[in-house]
N, C-alpha and C positions, 0 to 999 in steps of 0.2 A: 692796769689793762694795757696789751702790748699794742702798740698801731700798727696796723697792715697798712700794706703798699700793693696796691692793684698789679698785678702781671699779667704782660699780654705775650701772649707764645705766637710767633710768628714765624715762618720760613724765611731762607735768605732773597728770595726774590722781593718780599714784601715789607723785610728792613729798613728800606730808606724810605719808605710813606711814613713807615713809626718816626723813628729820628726828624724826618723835616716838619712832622704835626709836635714834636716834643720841642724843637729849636725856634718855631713860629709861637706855639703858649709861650714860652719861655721854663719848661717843667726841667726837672731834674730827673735824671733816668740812667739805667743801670742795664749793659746787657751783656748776659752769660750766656754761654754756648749750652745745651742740652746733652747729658751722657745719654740719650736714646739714640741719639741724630747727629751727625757731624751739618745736617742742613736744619736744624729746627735752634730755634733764641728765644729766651726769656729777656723779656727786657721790663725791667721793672720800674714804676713810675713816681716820683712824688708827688703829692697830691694837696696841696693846702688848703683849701676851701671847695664848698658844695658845688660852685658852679663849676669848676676845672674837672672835677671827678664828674660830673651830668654832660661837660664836654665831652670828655673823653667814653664815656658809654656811647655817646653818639658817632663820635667816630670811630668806634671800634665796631659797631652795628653796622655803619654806612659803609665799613673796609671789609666785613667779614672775619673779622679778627677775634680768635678764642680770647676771653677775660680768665683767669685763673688766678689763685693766689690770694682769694679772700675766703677761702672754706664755704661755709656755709651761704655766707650770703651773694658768693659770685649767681649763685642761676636759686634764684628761693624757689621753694616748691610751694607747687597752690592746693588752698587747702581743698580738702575732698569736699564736691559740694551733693547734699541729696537731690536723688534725681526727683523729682515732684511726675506724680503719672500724671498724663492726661486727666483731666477730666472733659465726661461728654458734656458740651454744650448745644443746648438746641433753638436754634433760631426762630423768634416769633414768627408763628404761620405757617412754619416748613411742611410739618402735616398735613397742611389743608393744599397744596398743590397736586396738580392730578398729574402728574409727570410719569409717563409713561416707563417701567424698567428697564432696565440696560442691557443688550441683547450682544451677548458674548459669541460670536464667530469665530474660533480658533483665537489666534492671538490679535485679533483686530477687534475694536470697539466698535458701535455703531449707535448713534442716539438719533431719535425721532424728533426733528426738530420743528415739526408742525404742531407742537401742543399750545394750545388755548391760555395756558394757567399765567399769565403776567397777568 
């Protein structure tokens, strides 16, 4: 199994945030220019242990920084979940209130707020 290395694609303005968070961990890291971009960097990261890689998601979340370079598991898809319908629930009593209905005026409501039923 081959080990990937997290790559974070970043613009030249936002370079030296990378590099000074890689020289403060102490990470080893790699950056290559982009053939799209004469202004866009991959700078690629080493990563040895859980917490350094849970750092570094945090601080690429907190910089706005694209994550790329782990295929699949950079952005995981969530699974599809069933939408469950409504169901009606009816509140003990609701029936038994004398609540007057709701008297539609154009687009304005108006409710009679002199009912008895508390």
């Amino acid at each position: 199994m081959a080990e990937e290395t997290p790559v974070l694609l970043s613009k030249r303005k936002n370079i030296q945030t990378i590099l000074d968070y890689c020289l403060d961990q102490k990470l080893t890291f790699t950056v290559t220019p982009r053939a799209i971009s004469h202004d866009d960097f991959e700078i690629e990261i080493g990563i040895a242990s859980i917490k350094q890689a849970i750092a570094l998601g945090m601080f690429a979340r907190e910089n706005k920084i694209e994550v790329a370079g782990l295929g699949e598991l950079a952005k995981p898809k969530a699974p599809a979940s069933k939408k469950a319908e409504p169901k009606e629930i009816s509140a003990p009593g609701f029936s038994e209130l004398n609540a007057e209905p709701v008297k539609e005026e154009g687009s304005l409501l108006s409710f009679d707020l002199n009912v008895n039923g508390n």
